[in-house]
C-alpha positions in Angstrom: 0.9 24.5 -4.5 -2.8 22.9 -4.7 -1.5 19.5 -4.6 1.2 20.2 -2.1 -1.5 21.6 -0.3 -4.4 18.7 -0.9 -1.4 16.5 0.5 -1.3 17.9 3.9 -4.9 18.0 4.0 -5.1 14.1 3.1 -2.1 13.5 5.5 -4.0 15.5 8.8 -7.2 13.5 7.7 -5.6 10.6 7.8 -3.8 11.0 11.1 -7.1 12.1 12.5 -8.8 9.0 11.9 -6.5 7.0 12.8 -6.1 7.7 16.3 -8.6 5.5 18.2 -7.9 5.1 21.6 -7.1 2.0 23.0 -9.7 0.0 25.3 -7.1 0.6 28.5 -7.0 4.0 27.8 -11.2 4.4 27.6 -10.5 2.4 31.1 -8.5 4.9 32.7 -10.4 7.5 31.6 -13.7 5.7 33.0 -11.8 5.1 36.2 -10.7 8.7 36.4 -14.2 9.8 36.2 -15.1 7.8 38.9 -11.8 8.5 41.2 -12.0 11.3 44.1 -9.0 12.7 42.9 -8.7 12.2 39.2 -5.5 13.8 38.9 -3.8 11.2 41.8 -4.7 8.2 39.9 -1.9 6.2 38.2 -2.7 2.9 36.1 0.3 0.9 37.3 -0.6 -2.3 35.3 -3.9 -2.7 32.7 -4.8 -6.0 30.6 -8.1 -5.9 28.7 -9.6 -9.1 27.3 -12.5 -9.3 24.7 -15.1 -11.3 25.9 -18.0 -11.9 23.2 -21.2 -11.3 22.9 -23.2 -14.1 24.5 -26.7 -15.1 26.4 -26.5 -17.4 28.8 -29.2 -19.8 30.1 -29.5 -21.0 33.7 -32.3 -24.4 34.4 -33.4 -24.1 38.3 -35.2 -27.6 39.6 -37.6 -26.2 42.5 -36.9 -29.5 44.7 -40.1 -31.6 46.4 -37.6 -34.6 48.3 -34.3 -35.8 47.6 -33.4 -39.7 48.3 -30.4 -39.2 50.4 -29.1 -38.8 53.7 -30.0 -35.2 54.7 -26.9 -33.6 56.5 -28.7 -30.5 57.7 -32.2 -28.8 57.4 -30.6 -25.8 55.2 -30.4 -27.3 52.0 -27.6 -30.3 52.4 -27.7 -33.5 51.6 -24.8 -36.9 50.8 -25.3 -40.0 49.7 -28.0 -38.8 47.6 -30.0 -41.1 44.7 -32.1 -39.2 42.9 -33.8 -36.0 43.6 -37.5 -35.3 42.7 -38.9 -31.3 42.0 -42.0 -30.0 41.0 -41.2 -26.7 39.2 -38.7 -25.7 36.5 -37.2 -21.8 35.8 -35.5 -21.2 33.2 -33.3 -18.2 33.5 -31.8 -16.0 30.6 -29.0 -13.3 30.2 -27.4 -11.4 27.6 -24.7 -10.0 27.8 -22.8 -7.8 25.0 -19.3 -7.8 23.6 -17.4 -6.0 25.5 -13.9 -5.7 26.7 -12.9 -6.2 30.5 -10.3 -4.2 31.6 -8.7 -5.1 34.7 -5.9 -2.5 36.0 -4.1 -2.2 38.8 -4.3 1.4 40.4 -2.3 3.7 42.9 -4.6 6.7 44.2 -5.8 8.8 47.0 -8.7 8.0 48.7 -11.6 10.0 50.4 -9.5 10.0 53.0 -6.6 11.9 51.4 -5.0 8.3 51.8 -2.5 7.0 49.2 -3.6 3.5 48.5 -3.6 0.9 45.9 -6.3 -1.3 44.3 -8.0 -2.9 41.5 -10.2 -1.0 38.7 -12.5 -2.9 36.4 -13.9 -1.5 33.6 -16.2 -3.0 30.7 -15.4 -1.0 27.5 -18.1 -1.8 24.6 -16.5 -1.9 21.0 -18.6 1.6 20.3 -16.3 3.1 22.6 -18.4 3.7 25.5 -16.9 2.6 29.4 -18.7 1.8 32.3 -17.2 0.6 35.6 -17.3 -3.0 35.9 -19.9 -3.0 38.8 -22.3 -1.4 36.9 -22.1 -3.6 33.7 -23.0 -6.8 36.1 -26.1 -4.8 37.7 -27.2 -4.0 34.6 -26.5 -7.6 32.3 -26.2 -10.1 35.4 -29.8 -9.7 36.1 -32.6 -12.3 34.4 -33.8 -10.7 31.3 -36.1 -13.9 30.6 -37.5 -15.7 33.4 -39.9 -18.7 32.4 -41.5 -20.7 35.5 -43.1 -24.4 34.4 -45.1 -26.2 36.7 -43.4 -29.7 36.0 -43.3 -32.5 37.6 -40.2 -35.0 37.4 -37.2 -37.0 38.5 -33.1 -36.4 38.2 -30.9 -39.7 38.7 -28.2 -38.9 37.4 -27.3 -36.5 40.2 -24.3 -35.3 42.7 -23.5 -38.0 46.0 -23.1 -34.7 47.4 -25.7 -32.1 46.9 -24.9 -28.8 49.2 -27.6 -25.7 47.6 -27.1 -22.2 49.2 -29.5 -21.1 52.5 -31.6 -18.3 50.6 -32.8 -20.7 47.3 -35.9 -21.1 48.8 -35.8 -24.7 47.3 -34.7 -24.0 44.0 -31.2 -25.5 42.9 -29.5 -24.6 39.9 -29.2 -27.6 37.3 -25.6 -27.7 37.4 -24.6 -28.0 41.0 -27.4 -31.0 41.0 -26.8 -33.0 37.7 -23.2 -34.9 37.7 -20.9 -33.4 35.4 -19.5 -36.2 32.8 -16.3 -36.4 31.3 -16.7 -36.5 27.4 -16.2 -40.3 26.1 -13.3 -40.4 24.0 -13.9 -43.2 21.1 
């Protein structure tokens, strides 16, 4: 009787532990949290894909004159040589391992509206969820920003150099610098 008993104990245990929910189901249930009408929500289609833990550095050239044919006053230039700056940031982010969940969703609006859409959800391997949005407010912004005065010269740049209206001079290394090919020996 004891062991028959100690069995089921050890076999209810077991089962107990076992169940760990899956990151598309800590999705849904983030999603439904955030829904209007949680119980009109309908995952039609979820894929989650672990992304890992990594920081990620970003080199901004604050730019003094490009040698090159300037196409517009907002940042655009072809033809261009070399391009001299006198400032350097260097920008860093972190960002955890997590899992991004991308589902496809059928649900009623605010509107009482049945519509479909796309829910994104960042599930962390402890089990917590948070909607997608919120993980790139919270990791996408600079944790680390270092500002050098230093003066220099890129050559090896872009013929075509086009920097986005509201940089307020600074360009980011990689839409400068050309990209090379690796040399294959």
């Amino acid at each position: 009787m004891r062991k028959t008993l100690l069995l089921i104990l050890s076999i209810i245990a077991l089962a107990a532990c076992s169940h760990k929910p899956t990151p598309q189901q800590l999705a849904e249930e983030c999603m439904r949290k955030h829904a209007y009408h949680p119980d009109e929500l309908k995952v039609l289609s979820c894929n989650s894909v672990l992304r890992p833990e990594r920081t990620k550095i970003d080199t901004f050239y604050h730019i003094s004159s490009v040698e090159g044919t300037e196409v517009s006053h907002l940042y655009s230039w072809r033809d261009v040589k070399s391009v001299s700056y006198d400032s350097v940031r260097i920008e860093t982010r972190h960002f955890p391992e997590h899992y991004y969940c991308c589902a496809t969703i059928e649900c009623v609006n605010d509107c009482g509206e049945k519509v479909q859409g796309i829910g994104e959800v960042a599930v962390f391997p402890d089990g917590s969820a948070i909607m997608f949005r919120n993980y790139q407010d919270r990791y996408y912004g600079s944790i680390a920003d270092t500002t050098l005065a230093e003066v220099g010269t890129l050559t090896d740049v872009r013929d075509r150099i086009d920097l986005p209206n509201d940089n307020n001079g600074w360009g980011l290394r990689q839409m400068i610098v050309r990209f090379h090919a690796p040399v294959e020996l």
